[in-house]
mmCIF file of the N, C-alpha and C atoms, coordinates in Angstrom:
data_MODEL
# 
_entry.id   MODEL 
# 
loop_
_atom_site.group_PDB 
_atom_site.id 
_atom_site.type_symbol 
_atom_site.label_atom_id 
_atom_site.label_alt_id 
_atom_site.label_comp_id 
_atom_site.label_asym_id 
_atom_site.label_entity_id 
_atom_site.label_seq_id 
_atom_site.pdbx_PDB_ins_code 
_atom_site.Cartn_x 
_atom_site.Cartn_y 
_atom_site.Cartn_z 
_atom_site.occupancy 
_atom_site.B_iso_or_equiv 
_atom_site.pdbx_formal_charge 
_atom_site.auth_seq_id 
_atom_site.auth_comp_id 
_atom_site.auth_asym_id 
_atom_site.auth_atom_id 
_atom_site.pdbx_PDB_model_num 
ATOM 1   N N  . UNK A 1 1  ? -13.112 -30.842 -4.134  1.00 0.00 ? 1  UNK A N  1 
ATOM 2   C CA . UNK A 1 1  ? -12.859 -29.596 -4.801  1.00 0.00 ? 1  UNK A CA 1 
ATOM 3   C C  . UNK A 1 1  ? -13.844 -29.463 -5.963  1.00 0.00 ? 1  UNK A C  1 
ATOM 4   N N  . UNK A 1 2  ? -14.565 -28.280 -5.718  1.00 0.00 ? 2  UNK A N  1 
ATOM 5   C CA . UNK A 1 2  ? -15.380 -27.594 -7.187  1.00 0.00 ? 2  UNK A CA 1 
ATOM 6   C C  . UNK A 1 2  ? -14.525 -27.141 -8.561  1.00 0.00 ? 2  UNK A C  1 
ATOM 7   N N  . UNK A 1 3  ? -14.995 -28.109 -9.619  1.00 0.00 ? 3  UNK A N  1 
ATOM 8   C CA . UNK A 1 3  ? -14.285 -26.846 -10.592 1.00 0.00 ? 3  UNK A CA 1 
ATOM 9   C C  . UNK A 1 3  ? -15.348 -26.085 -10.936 1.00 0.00 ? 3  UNK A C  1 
ATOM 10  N N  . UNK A 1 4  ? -14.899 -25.014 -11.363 1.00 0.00 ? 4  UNK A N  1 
ATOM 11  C CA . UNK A 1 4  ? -15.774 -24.003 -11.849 1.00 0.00 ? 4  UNK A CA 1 
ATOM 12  C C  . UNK A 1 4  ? -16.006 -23.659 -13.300 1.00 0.00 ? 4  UNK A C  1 
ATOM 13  N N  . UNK A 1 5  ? -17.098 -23.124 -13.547 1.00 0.00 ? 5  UNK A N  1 
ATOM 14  C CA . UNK A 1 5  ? -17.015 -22.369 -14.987 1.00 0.00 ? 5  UNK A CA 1 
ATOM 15  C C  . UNK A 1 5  ? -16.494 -21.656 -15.392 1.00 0.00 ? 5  UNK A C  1 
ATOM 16  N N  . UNK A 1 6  ? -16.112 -21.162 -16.895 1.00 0.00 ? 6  UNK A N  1 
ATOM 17  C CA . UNK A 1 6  ? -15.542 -20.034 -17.202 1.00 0.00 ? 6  UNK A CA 1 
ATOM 18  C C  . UNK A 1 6  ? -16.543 -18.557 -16.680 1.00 0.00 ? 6  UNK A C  1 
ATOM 19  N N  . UNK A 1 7  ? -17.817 -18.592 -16.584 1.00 0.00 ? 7  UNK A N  1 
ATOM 20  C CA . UNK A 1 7  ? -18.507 -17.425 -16.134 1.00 0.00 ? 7  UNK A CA 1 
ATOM 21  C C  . UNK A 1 7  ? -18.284 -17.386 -15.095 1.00 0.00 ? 7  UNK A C  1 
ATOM 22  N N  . UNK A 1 8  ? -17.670 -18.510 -13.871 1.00 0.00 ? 8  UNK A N  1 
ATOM 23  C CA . UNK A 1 8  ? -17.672 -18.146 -12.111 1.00 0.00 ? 8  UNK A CA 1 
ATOM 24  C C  . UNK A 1 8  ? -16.410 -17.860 -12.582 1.00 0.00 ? 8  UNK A C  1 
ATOM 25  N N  . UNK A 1 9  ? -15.433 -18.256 -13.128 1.00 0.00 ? 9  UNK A N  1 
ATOM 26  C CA . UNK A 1 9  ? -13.706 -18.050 -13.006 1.00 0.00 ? 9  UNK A CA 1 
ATOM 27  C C  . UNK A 1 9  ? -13.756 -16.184 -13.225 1.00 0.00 ? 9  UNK A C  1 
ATOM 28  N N  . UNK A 1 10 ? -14.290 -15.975 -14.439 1.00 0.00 ? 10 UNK A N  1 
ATOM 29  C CA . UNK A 1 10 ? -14.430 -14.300 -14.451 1.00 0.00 ? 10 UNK A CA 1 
ATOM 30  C C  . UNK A 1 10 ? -14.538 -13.446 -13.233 1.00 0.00 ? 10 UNK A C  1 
ATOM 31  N N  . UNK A 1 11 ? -15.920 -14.057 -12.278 1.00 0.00 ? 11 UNK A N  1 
ATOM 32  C CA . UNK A 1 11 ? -16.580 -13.278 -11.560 1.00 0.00 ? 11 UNK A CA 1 
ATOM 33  C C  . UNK A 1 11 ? -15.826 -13.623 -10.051 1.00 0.00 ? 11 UNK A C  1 
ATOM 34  N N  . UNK A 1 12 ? -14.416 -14.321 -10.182 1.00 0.00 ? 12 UNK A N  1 
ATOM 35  C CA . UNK A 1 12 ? -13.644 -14.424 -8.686  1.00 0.00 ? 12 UNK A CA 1 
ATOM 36  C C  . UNK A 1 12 ? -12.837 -13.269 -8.420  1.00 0.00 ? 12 UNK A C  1 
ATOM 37  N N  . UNK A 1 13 ? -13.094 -12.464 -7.420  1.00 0.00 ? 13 UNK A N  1 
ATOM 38  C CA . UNK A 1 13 ? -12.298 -11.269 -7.124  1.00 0.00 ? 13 UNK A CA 1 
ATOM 39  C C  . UNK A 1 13 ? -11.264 -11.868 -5.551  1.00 0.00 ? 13 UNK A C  1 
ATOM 40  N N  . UNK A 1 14 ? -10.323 -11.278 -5.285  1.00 0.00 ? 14 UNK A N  1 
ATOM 41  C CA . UNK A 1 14 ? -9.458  -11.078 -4.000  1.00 0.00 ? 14 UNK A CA 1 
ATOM 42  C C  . UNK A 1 14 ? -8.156  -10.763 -4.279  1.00 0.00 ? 14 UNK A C  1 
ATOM 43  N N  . UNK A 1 15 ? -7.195  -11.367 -3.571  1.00 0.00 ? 15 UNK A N  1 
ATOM 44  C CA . UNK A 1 15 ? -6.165  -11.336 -3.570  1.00 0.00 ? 15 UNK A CA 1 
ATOM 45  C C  . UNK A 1 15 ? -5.258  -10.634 -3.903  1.00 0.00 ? 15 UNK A C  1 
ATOM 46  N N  . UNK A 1 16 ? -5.499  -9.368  -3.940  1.00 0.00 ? 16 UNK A N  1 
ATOM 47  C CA . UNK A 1 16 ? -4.999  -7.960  -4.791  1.00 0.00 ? 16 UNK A CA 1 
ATOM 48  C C  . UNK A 1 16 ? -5.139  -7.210  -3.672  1.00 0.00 ? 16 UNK A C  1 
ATOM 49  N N  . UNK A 1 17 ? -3.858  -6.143  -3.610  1.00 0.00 ? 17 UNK A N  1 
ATOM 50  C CA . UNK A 1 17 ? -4.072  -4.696  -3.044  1.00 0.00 ? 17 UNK A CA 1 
ATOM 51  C C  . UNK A 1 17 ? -4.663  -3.924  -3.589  1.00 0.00 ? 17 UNK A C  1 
ATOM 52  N N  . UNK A 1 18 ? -5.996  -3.093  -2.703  1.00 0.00 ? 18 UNK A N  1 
ATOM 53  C CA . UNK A 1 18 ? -6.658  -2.566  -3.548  1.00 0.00 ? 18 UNK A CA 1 
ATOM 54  C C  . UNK A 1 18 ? -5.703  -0.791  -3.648  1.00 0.00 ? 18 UNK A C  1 
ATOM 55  N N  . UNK A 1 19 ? -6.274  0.394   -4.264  1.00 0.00 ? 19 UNK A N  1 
ATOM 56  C CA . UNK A 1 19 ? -5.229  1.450   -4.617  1.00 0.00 ? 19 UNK A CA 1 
ATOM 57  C C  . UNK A 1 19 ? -5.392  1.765   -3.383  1.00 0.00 ? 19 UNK A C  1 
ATOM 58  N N  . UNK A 1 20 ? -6.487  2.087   -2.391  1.00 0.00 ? 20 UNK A N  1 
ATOM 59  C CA . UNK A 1 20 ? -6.379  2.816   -1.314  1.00 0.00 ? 20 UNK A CA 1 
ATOM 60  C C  . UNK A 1 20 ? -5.226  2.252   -0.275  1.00 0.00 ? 20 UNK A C  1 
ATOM 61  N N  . UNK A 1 21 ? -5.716  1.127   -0.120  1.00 0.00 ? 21 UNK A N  1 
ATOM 62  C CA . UNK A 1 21 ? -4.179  0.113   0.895   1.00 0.00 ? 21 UNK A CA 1 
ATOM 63  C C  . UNK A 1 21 ? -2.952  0.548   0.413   1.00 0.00 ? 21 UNK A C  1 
ATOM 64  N N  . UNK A 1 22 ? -2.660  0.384   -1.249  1.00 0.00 ? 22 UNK A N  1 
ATOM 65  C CA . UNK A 1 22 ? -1.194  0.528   -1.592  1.00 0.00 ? 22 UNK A CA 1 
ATOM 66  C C  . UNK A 1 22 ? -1.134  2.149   -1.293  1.00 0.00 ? 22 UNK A C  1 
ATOM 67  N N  . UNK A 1 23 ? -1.666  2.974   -1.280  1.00 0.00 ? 23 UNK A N  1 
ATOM 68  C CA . UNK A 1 23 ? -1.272  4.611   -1.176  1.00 0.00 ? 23 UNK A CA 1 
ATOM 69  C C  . UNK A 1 23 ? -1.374  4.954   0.259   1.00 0.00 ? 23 UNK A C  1 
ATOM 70  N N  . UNK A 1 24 ? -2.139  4.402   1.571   1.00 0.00 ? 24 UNK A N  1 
ATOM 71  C CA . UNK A 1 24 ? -1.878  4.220   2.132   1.00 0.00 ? 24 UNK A CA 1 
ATOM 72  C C  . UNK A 1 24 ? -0.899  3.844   3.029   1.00 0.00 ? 24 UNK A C  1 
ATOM 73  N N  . UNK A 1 25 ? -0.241  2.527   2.688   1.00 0.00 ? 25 UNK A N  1 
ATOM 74  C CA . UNK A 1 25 ? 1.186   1.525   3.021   1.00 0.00 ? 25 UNK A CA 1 
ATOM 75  C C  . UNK A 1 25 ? 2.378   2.878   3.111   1.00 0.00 ? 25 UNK A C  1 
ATOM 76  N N  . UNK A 1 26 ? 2.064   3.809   1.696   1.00 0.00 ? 26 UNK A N  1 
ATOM 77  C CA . UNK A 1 26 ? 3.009   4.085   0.706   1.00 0.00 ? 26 UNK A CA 1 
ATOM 78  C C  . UNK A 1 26 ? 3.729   6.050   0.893   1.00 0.00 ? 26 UNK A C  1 
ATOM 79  N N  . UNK A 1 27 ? 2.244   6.371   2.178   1.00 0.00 ? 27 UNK A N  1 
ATOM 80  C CA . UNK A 1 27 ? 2.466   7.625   2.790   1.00 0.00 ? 27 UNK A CA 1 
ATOM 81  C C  . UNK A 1 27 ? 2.787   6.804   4.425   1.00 0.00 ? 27 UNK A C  1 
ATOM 82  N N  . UNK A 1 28 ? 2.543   6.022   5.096   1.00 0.00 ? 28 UNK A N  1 
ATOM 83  C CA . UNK A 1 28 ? 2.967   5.913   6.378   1.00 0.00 ? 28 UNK A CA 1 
ATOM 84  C C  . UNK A 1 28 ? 4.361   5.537   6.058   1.00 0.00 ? 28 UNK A C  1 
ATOM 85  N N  . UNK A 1 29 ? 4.953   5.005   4.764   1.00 0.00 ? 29 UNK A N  1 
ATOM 86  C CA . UNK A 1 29 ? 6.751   4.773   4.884   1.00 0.00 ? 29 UNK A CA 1 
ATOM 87  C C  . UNK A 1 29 ? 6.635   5.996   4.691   1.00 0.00 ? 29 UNK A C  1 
ATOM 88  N N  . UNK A 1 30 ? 6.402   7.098   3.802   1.00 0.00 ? 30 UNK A N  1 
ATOM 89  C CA . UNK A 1 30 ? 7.201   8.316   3.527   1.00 0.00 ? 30 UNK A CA 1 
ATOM 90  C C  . UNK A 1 30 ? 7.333   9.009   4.350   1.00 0.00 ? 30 UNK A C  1 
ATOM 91  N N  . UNK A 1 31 ? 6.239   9.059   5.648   1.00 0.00 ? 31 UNK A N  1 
ATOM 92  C CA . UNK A 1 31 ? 5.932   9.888   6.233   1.00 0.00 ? 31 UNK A CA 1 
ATOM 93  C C  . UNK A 1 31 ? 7.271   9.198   7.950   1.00 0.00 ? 31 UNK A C  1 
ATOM 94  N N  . UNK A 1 32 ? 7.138   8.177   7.974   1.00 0.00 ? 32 UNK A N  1 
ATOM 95  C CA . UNK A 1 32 ? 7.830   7.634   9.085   1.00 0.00 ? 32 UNK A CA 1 
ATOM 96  C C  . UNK A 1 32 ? 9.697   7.935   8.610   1.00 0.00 ? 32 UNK A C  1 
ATOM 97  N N  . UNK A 1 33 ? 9.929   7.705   7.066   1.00 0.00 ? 33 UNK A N  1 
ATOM 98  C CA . UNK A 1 33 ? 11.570  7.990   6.540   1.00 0.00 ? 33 UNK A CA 1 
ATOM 99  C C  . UNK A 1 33 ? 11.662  9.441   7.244   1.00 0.00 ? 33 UNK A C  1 
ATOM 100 N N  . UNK A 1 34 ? 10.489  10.472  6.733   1.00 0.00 ? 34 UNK A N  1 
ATOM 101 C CA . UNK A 1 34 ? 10.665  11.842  6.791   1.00 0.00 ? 34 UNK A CA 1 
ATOM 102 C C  . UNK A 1 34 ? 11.026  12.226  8.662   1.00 0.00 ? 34 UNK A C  1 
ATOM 103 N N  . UNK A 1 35 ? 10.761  11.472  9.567   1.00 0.00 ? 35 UNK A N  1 
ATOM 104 C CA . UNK A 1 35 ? 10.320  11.465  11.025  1.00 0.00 ? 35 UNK A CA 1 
ATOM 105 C C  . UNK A 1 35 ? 11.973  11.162  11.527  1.00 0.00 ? 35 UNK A C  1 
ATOM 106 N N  . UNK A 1 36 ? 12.258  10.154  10.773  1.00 0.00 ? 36 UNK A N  1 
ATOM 107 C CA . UNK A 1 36 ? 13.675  9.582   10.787  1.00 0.00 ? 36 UNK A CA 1 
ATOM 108 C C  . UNK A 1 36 ? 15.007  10.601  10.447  1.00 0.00 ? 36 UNK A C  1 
ATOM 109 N N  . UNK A 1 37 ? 14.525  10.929  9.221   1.00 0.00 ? 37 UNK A N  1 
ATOM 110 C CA . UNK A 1 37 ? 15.415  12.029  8.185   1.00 0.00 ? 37 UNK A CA 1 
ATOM 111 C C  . UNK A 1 37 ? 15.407  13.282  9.200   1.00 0.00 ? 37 UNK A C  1 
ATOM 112 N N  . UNK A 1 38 ? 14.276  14.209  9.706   1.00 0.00 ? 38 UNK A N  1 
ATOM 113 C CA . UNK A 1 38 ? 14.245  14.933  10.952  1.00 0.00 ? 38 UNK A CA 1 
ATOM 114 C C  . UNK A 1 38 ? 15.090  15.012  11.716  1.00 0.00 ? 38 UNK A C  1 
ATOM 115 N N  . UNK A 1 39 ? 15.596  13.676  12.506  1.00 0.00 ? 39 UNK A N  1 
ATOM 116 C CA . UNK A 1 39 ? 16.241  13.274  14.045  1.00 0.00 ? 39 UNK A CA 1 
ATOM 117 C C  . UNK A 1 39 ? 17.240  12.742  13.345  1.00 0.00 ? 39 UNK A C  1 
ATOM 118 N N  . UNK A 1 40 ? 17.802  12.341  12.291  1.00 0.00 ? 40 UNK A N  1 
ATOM 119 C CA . UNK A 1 40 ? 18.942  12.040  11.950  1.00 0.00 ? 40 UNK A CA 1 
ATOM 120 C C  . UNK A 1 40 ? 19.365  13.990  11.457  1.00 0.00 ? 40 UNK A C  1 
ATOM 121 N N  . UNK A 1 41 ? 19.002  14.681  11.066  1.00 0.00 ? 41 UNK A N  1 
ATOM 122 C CA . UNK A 1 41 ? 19.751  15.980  9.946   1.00 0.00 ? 41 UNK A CA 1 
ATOM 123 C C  . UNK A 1 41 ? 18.402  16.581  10.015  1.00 0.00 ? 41 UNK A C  1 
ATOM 124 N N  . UNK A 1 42 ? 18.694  17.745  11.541  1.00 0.00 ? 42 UNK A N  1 
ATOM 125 C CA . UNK A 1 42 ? 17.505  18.663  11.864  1.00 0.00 ? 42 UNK A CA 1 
ATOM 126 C C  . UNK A 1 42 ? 18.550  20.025  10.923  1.00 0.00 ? 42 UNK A C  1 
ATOM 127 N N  . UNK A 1 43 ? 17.632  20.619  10.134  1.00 0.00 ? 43 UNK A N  1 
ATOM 128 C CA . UNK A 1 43 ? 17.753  21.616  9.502   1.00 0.00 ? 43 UNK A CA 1 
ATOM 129 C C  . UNK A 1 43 ? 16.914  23.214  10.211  1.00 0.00 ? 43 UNK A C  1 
ATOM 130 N N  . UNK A 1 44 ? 17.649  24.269  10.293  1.00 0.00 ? 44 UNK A N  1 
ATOM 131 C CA . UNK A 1 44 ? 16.808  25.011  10.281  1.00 0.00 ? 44 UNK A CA 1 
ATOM 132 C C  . UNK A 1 44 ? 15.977  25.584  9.560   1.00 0.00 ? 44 UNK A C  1 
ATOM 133 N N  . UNK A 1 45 ? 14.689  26.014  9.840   1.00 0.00 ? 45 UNK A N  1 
ATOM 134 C CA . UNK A 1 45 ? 14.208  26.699  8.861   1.00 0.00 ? 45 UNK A CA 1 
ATOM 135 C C  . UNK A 1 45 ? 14.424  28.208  8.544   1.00 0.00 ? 45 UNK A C  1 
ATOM 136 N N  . UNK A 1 46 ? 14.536  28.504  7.283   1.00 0.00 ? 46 UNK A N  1 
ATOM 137 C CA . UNK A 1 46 ? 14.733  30.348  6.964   1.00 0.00 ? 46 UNK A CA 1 
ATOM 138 C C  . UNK A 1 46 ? 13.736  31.265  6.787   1.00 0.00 ? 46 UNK A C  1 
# 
C-alpha cells in the first residue's frame, strides 16, 4: 500500500453521486409513483 501526500489526498475524486445521477434516480421514482398513483386512483380530467 502507497501512502500518499497531502497534495495527492486533495486531488482524489470518486465515490460520490454526481447531481445529474441523483436528479435523475430522483425523476424515474417520481415518475414510476405517478404511473402507479394512475392505476391505483384514475381521475377524470375536467
Amino acid at each position: 500500500m502507497k501512502k500518499l501526500s497531502k497534495e495527492e489526498l486533495v486531488k482524489v475524486n470518486g465515490g460520490g453521486i454526481s447531481l445529474g445521477v441523483g436528479l435523475l434516480i430522483g425523476a424515474g421514482v417520481i415518475f414510476i409513483i405517478g404511473v402507479i398513483d394512475g392505476f391505483m386512483r384514475p381521475l377524470k380530467c375536467n
